[in-house]
VOGU-170432 format. One record per residue (C-alpha): residue in one letter; residue number from 1; x, y, z. Coordinates in Angstrom, 3 decimals, m for minus. Each point is the difference from the previous one (the first is absolute). Layout:
! VOGU-170432
- A, NUM, X, Y, Z
...
! end
This chain:
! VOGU-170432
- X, 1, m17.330, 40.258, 16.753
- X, 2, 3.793, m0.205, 0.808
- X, 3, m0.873, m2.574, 2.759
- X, 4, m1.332, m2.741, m2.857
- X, 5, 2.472, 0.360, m2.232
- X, 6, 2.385, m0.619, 3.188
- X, 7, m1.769, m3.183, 0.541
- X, 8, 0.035, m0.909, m3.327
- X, 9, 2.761, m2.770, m0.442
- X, 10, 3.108, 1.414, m2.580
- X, 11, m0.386, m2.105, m3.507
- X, 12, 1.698, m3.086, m0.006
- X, 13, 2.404, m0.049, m2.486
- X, 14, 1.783, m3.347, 0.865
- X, 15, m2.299, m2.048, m2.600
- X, 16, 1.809, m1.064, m3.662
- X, 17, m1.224, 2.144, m2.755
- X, 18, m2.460, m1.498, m2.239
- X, 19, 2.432, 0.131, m3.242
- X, 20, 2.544, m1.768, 1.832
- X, 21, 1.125, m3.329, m1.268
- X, 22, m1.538, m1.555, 2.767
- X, 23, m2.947, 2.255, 0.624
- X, 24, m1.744, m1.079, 3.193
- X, 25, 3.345, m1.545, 0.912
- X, 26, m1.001, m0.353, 4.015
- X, 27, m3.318, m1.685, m0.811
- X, 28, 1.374, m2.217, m2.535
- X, 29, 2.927, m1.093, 2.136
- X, 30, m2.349, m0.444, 2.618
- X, 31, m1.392, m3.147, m2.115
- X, 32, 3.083, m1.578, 0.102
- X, 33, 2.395, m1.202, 3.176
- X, 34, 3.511, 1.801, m0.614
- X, 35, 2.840, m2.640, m0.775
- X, 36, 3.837, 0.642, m0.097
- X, 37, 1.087, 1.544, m3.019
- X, 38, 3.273, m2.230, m1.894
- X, 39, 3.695, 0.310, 0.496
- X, 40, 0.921, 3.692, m1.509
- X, 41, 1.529, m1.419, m2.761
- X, 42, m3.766, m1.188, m0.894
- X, 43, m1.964, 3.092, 0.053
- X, 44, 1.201, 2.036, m2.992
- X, 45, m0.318, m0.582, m3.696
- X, 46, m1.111, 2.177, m2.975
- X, 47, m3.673, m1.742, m0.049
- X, 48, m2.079, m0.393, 3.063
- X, 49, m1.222, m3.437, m1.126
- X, 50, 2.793, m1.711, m0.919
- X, 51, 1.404, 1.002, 3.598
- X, 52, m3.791, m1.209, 1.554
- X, 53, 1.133, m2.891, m1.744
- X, 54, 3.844, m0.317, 0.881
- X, 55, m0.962, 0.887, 3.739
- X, 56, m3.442, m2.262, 0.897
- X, 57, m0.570, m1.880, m2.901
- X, 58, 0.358, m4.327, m0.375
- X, 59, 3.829, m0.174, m0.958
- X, 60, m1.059, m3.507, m1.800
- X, 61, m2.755, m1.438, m1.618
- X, 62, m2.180, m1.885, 2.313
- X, 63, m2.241, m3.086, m0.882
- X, 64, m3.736, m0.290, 0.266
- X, 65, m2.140, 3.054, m1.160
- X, 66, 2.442, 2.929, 1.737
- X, 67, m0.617, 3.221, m1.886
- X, 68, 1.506, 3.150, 0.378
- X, 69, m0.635, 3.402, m1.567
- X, 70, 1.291, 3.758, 0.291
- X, 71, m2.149, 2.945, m0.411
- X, 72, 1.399, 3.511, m0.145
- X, 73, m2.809, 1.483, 1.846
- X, 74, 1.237, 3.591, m0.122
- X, 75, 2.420, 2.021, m1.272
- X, 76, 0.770, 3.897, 0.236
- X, 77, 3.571, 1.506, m0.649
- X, 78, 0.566, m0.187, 3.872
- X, 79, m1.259, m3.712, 0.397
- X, 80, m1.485, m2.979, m0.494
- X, 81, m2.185, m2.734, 1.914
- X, 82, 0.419, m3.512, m1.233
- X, 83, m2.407, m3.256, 0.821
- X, 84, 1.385, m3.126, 0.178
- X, 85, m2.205, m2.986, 0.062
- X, 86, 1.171, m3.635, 0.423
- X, 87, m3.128, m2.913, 0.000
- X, 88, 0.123, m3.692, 0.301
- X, 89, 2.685, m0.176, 2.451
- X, 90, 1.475, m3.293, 1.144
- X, 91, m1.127, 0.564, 3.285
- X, 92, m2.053, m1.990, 2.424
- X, 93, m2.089, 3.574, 1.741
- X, 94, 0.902, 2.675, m2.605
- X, 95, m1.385, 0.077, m3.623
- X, 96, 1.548, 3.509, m1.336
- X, 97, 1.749, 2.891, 1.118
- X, 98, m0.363, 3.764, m1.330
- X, 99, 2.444, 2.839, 0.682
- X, 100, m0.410, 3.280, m0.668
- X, 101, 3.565, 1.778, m0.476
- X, 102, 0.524, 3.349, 0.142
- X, 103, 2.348, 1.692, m2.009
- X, 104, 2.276, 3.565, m0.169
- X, 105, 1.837, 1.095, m2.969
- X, 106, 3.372, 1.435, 0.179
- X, 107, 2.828, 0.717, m2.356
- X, 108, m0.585, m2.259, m2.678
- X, 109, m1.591, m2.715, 1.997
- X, 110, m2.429, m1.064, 2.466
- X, 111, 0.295, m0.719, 3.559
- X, 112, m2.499, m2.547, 1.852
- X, 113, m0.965, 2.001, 3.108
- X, 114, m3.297, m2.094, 1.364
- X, 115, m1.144, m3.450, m0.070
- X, 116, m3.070, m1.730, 1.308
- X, 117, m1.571, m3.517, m0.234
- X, 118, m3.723, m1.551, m0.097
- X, 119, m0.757, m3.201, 0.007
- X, 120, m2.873, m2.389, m1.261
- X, 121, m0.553, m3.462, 1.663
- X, 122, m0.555, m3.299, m1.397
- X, 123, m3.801, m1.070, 0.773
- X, 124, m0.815, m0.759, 3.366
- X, 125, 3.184, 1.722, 1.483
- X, 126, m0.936, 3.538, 0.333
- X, 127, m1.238, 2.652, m2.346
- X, 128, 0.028, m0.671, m3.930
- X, 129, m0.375, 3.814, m0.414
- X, 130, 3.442, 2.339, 0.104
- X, 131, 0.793, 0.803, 3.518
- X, 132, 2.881, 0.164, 3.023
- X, 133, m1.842, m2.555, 1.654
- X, 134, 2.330, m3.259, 0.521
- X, 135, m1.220, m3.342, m1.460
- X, 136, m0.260, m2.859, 2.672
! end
């Protein structure tokens, strides 16, 4: 019997645990194509969406039907994970953009540590579903 449990692989203990903020973080991220996080300056605030905001969000207000909204999507005293969604962009390929932005508290604030982007297409330039997929 000491020969199976040889063979038997160890746990893997490298998976998020399920009451994290972002729970499945490596299968949610893997939704989304990792963009460049701001300037340092740009990453820490007291709440995670006014930084979502600060960080991804339209600095002005744009014409036609652009939306935008912020969901807190999670939060736990060690995190947060914040949606960003932005439709009706002024665009000739891309309709909206989603990020999903992952957050750590510290000392009296939070710190943006992950960001990642989907996009939806316009009709008859790629997918109108969220993906990674580029719009042509």
């Amino acid at each position: 019997m000491g020969a199976l449990a040889a063979c038997t692989p160890p746990p893997d203990n490298s998976e998020p645990v399920a009451d994290s903020p972002a729970g499945n973080t490596i299968a949610e991220r893997s939704a989304y194509s990792e963009v460049p996080l701001p300037p340092e300056a740009d990453r820490y605030g007291t709440n995670p969406e006014q930084i979502a905001l600060q960080a991804f969000g339209a600095a002005e207000p744009a014409e036609g039907n652009f939306s935008q909204e912020v969901e807190l999507l999670e939060e736990t005293p060690d995190g947060a994970v914040v949606i960003l969604t932005q439709s009706g962009l002024l665009d000739d390929s891309v309709e909206g953009m989603r990020y999903r932005l992952e957050f750590e508290s510290g000392e009296n604030q939070w710190e943006l540590v992950w960001a990642g982007r989907q996009v939806r297409c316009w009709p008859d330039r790629g997918s109108q579903e969220w993906s990674t997929e580029l719009c042509s």
